[in-house]
C-alpha positions in Angstrom: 20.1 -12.4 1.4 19.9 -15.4 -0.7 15.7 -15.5 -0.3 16.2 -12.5 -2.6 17.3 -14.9 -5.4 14.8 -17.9 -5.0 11.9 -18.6 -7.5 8.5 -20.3 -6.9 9.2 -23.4 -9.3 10.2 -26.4 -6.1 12.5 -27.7 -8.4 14.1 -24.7 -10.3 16.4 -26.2 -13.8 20.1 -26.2 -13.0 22.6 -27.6 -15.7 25.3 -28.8 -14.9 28.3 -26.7 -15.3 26.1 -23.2 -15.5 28.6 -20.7 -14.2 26.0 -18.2 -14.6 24.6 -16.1 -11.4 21.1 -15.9 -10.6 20.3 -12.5 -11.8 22.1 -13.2 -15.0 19.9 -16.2 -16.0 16.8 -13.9 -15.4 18.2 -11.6 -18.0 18.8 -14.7 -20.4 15.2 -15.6 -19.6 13.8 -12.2 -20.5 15.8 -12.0 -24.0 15.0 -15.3 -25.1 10.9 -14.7 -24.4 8.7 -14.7 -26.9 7.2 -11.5 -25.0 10.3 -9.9 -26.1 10.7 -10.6 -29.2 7.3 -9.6 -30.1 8.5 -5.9 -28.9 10.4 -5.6 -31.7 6.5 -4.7 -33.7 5.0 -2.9 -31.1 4.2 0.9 -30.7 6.4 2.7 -28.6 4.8 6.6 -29.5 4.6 6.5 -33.6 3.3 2.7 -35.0 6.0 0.6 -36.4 4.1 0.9 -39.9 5.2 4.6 -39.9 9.0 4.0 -40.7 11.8 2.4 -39.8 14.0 5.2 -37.5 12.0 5.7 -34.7 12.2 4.0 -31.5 10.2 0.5 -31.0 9.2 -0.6 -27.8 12.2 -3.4 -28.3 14.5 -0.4 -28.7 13.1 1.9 -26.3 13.0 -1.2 -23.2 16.9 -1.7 -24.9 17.4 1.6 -23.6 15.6 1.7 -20.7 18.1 -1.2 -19.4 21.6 0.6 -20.5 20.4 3.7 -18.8 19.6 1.5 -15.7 23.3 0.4 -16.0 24.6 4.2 -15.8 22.5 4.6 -12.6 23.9 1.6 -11.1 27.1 2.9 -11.6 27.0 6.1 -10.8 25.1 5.4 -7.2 27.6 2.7 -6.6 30.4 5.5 -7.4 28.4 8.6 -5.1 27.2 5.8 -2.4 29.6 3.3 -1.5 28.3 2.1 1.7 25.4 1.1 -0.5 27.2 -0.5 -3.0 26.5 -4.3 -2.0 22.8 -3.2 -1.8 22.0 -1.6 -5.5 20.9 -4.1 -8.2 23.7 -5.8 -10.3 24.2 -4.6 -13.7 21.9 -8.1 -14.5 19.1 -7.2 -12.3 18.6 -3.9 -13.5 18.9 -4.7 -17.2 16.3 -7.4 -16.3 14.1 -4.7 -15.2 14.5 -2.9 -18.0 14.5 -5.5 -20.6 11.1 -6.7 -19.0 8.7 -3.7 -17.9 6.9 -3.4 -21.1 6.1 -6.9 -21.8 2.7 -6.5 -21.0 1.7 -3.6 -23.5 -0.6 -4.7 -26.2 -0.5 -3.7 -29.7 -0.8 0.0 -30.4 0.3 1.5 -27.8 -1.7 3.3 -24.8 -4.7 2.9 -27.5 -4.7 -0.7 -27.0 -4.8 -0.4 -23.4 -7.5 1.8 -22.8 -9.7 -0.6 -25.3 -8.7 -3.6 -23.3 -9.7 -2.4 -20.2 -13.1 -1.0 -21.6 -13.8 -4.5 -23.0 -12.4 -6.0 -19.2 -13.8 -3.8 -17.2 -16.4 -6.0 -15.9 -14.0 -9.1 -15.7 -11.1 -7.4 -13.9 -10.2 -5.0 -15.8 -6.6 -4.6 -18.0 -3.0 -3.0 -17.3 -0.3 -3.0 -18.9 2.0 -2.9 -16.1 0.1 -5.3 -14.6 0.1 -7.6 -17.1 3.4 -7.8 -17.9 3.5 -9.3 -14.2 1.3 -11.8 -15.5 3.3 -12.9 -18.7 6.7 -13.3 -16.3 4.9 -15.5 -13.8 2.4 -17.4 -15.5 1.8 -17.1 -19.5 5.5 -17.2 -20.9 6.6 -21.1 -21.6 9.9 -21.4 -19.8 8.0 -23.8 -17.0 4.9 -25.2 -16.8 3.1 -23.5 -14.6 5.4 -20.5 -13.7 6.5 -18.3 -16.4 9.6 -17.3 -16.8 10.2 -18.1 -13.2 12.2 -14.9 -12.1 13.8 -14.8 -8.6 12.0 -13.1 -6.0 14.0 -9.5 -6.2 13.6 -9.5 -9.9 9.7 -9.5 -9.4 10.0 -6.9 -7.2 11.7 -4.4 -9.1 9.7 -5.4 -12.0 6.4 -4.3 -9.9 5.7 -0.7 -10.5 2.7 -0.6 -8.5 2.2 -3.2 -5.5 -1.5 -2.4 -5.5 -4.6 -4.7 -6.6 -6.7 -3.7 -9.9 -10.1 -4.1 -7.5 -8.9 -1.7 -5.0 -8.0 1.3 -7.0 -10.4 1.3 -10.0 -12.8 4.4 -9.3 -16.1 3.1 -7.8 -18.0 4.3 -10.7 -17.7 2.8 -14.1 -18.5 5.7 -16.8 -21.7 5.5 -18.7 -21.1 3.9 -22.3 -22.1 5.6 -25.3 -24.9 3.6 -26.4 -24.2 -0.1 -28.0 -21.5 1.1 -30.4 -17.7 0.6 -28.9 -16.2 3.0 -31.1 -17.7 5.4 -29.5 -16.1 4.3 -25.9 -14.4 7.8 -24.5 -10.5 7.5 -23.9 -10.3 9.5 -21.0 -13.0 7.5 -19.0 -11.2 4.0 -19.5 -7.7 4.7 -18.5 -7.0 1.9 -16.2 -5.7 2.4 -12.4 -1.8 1.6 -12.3 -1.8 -1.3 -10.7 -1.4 -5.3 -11.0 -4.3 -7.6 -12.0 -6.2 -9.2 -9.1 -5.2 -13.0 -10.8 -1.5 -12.4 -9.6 -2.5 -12.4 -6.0 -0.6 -15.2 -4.8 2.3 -14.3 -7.0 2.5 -11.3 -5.0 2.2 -13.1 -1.4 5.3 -15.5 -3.0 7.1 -12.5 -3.8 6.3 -10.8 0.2 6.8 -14.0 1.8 9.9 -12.5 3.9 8.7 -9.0 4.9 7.1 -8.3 8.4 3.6 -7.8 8.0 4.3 -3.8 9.2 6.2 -3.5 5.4 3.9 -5.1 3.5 1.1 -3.1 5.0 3.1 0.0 4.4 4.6 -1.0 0.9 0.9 -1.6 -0.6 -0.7 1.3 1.1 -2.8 3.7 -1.1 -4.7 6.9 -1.9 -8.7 5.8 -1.6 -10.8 6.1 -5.2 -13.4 8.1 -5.8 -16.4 7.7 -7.9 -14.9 9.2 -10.9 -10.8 8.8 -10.0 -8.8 5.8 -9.7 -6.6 5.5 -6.5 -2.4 5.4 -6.7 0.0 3.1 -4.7 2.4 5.4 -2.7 5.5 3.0 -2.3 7.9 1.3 -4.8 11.3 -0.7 -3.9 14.7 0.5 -5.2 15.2 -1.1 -8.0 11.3 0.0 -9.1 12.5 3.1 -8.7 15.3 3.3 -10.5 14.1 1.2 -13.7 11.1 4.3 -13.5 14.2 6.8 -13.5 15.9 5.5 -16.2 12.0 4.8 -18.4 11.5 8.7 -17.6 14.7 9.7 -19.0 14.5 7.5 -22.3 10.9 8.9 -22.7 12.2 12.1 -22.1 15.3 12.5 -24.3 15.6 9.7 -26.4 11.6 10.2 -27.9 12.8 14.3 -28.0 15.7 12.7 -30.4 12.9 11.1 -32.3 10.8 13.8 -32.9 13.8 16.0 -34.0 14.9 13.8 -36.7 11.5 13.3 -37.9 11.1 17.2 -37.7 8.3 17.0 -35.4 9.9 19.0 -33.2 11.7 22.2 -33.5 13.9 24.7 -31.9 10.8 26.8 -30.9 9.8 23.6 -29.1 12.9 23.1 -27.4 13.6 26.7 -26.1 9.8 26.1 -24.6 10.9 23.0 -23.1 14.2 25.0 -21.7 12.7 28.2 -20.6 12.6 27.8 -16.9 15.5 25.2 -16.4 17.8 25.9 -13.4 20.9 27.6 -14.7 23.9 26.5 -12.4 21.8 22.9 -12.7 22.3 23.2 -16.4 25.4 24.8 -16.1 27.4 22.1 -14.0 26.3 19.5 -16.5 27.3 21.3 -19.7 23.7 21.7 -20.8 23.7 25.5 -21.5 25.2 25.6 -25.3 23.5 22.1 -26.8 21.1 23.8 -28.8 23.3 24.1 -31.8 24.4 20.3 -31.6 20.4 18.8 -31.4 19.1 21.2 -34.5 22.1 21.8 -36.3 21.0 20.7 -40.4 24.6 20.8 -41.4 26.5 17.5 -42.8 28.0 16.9 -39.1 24.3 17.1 -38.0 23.7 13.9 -37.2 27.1 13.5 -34.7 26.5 16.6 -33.0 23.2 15.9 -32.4 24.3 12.3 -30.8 26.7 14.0 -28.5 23.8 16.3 -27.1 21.6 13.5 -26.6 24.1 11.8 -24.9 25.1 15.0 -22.5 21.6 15.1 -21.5 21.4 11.8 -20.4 24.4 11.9 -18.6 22.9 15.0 -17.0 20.1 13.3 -16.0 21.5 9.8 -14.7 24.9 11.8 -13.1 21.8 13.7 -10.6 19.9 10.9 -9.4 20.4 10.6 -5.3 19.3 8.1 -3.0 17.4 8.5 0.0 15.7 6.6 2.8 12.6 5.6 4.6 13.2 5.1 8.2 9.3 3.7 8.2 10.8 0.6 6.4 12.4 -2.2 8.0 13.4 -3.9 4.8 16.4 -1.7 3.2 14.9 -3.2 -0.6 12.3 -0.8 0.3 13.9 1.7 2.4 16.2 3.4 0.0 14.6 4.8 -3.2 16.6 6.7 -6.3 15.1 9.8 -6.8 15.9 12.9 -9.2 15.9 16.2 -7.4 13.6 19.2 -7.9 15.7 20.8 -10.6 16.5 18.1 -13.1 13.5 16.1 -12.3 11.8 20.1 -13.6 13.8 19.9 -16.9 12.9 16.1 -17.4 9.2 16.8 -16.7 9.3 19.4 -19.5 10.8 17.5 -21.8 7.8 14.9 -21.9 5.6 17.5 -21.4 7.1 18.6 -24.8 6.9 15.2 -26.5 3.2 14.4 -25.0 1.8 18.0 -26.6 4.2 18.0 -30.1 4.5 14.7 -31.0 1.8 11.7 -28.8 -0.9 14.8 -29.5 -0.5 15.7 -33.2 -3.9 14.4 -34.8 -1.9 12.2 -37.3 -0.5 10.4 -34.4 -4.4 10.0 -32.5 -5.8 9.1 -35.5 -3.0 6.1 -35.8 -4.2 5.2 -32.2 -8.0 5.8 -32.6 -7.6 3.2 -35.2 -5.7 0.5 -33.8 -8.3 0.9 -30.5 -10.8 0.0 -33.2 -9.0 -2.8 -34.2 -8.6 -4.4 -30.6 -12.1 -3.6 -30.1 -13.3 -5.2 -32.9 -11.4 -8.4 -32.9 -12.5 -8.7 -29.0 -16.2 -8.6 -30.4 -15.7 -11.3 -32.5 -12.9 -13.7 -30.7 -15.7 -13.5 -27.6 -18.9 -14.3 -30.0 -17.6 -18.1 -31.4 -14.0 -18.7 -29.7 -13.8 -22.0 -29.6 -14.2 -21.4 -33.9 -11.8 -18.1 -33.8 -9.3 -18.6 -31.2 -6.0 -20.7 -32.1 -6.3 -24.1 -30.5 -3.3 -23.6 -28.0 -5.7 -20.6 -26.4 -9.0 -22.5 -27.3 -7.5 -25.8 -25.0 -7.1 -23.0 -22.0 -10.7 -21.3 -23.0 -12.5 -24.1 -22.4 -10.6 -25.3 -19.1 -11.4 -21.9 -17.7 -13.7 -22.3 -14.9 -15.7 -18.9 -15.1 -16.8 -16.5 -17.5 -14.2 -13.6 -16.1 -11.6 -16.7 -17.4 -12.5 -17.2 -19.8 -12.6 -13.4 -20.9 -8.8 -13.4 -19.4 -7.8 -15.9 -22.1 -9.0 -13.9 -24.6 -7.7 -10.7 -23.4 -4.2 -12.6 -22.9 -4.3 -13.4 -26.9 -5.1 -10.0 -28.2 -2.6 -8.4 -25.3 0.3 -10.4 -27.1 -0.4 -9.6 -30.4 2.0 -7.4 -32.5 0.7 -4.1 -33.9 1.2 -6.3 -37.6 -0.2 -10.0 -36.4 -3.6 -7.7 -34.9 -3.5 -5.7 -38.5 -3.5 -9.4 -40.0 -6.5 -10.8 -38.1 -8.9 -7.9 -37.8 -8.2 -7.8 -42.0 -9.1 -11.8 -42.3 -12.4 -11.2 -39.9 -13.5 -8.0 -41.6 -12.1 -7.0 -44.5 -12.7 -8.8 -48.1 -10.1 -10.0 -50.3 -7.7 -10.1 -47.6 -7.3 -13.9 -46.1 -6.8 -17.5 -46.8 -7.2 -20.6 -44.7 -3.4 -21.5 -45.9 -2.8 -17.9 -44.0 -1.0 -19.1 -40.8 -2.0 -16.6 -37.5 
């Protein structure tokens, strides 16, 4: 349906002689971004500081799409009657490519700090705003981003909820006047989008009966002290979360190995109640050897285990359907089944406790918090003095105080983990700083 592939710019670029498909100018769009480039210094799990080996978030999103590509495949190969509706290869690399624009530096520390310091403004996301940098704050257009088409929003739309109706009723009590003290467990933000891409979303739902929209954004209620959850995402949502899971999953276990972070100890943990004839009809029974083997073939073997246990991931994925939908973009979901989704569940559940908890690793995150924190504090005391004069222009043109706050949140948001080390070292930090210093 070609209202699929429009965008909201009424007079969308075309060059003359552009052979290229819809779907695979979004893609082009995506990789050229600034957004994405600025991946390539941001915190996937350990801070790009730490070494050069590990995963990035440019790497990991890299990932994210090629696995999205297998999935394609493979459904297209198991479903063939629903081969004309699954994402192109182009779409779902989009997807992938895109759906951690919006993190901020340092990871899920960053987060948490930004939506303490919004949380009277409208609060932060990263999910959310990584909607916001493809429709608004990336320069391809003036006034719309990057411009997507319609289905690449959609997929790119983990949670098709508002900010303001899932945040818990009750904001927690702060810690007296000092914000390192700010608990990280009481500012996790609702997974959501922010409330300021409203109208991007009613672009994006222009074509479905009011009956899917109303079922697509339904929602568990919040509490006083628990966010709510959307209950619905489209197919390609679905299978862009898929394919993040298994990346997360394997690819951050590979991670962990070769930095010896984790061991075999932790792997036969992480195996211990995995479905045999599962395992057993993906050739997952006897990889042991290949992911810890410290012999000079070591580093092969272990890439062919990785690579079976993606496969046995991707090669399980099903699709199945939602009669209560009308539109079949929301209808049919991907979905792992019980056993491997089990087996994949364990395997983060292994990185979170071995690797994302080791103290080494929450001190690295306590500290960049602090650094968000603190440059926050300072860009919102004299901006018009502090900010660059790009963001100052759109400061001042802000028409409220929650704006205004929004631009400021935007700056630090799109900071690399380095460019926020930079700054916060030029504010606070003698010795380090010079006005030929370019930010």
């Amino acid at each position: 349906m070609t209202f699929w592939k429009e965008r909201r710019a009424p007079n969308s670029l075309q060059r003359p002689h552009d052979q290229r498909e819809e779907f695979e100018r979004d893609r082009a769009r995506v990789i050229h971004s600034s957004a994405f480039r600025r991946l390539q210094a941001k915190t996937q799990i350990l801070g790009v500081l730490e070494g050069d080996f590990h995963r990035t978030r440019l790497t990991h999103s890299m990932e994210v799409a090629q696995i999205g590509r297998g999935l394609v495949l493979n459904l297209a190969n198991r479903y063939p009657q629903q081969k004309d509706l699954l994402p192109t290869l182009e779409q779902i690399e989009t997807n992938g490519l895109a759906h951690d624009l919006g993190h901020p530096p340092f990871g899920h520390g960053g987060e948490i700090a930004l939506n303490y310091l919004m949380s009277g403004f409208g609060g932060f996301e990263a999910n959310g705003q990584t909607l916001r940098i493809l429709s608004s704050l990336e320069s391809h257009t003036p006034e719309y981003g990057l411009d997507l088409t319609r289905r690449s929003l959609l997929g790119i739309l983990k949670y098709p909820v508002p900010y303001s109706r899932l945040c818990r009723k009750k904001l927690p009590e702060e810690n007296g006047s000092d914000n390192e003290s700010i608990l990280v467990q009481d500012w996790n933000p609702p997974k959501c989008y922010l409330d300021t891409e409203e109208k991007v979303l009613d672009w994006v739902f222009l074509h479905l009966t009011d009956a899917d929209r109303e079922l697509f954004c339904a929602q568990s209620i919040p509490t006083d002290h628990n966010h709510g959850f959307s209950l619905y995402k489209a197919l390609d949502t679905s299978m862009m979360n898929l394919a993040d899971d298994i990346a997360y999953g394997v690819h951050d276990l590979e991670d962990g190995i070769v930095l010896r972070l984790l061991n075999l100890d932790h792997w036969k943990i992480a195996v211990k109640n995995v479905d045999q004839k599962w395992a057993a009809d993906k050739n997952l029974l006897d990889i042991e050897n290949q992911l810890f083997n410290s012999g000079e073939d070591s580093g092969h073997g272990r890439k062919q285990a990785v690579g079976a246990l993606v496969h046995g991931l991707v090669s399980s994925v099903e699709l199945v359907k939602n009669e209560n939908f009308e539109e079949p973009l929301l209808q049919w979901n991907a979905v792992l089944p019980q056993e491997p989704n089990n087996f994949l569940k364990s395997l983060q559940e292994t990185v979170w406790h071995n690797m994302i908890q080791l103290n080494t690793v929450q001190a690295s995150t306590y500290k960049g918090r602090k650094i968000v924190l603190s440059i926050f504090e300072a860009l919102s005391s004299d901006p018009e003095m502090l900010l660059p004069r790009s963001f100052q222009s759109l400061w001042k043109s802000a028409k409220s105080e929650q704006g205004q706050k929004r631009i400021i949140c935007d700056y630090i948001a799109g900071m690399t983990d380095q460019y926020a080390n930079r700054f916060y070292q030029r504010l606070f930090l003698p010795g380090h700083g010079s006005v030929f210093d370019r930010l």
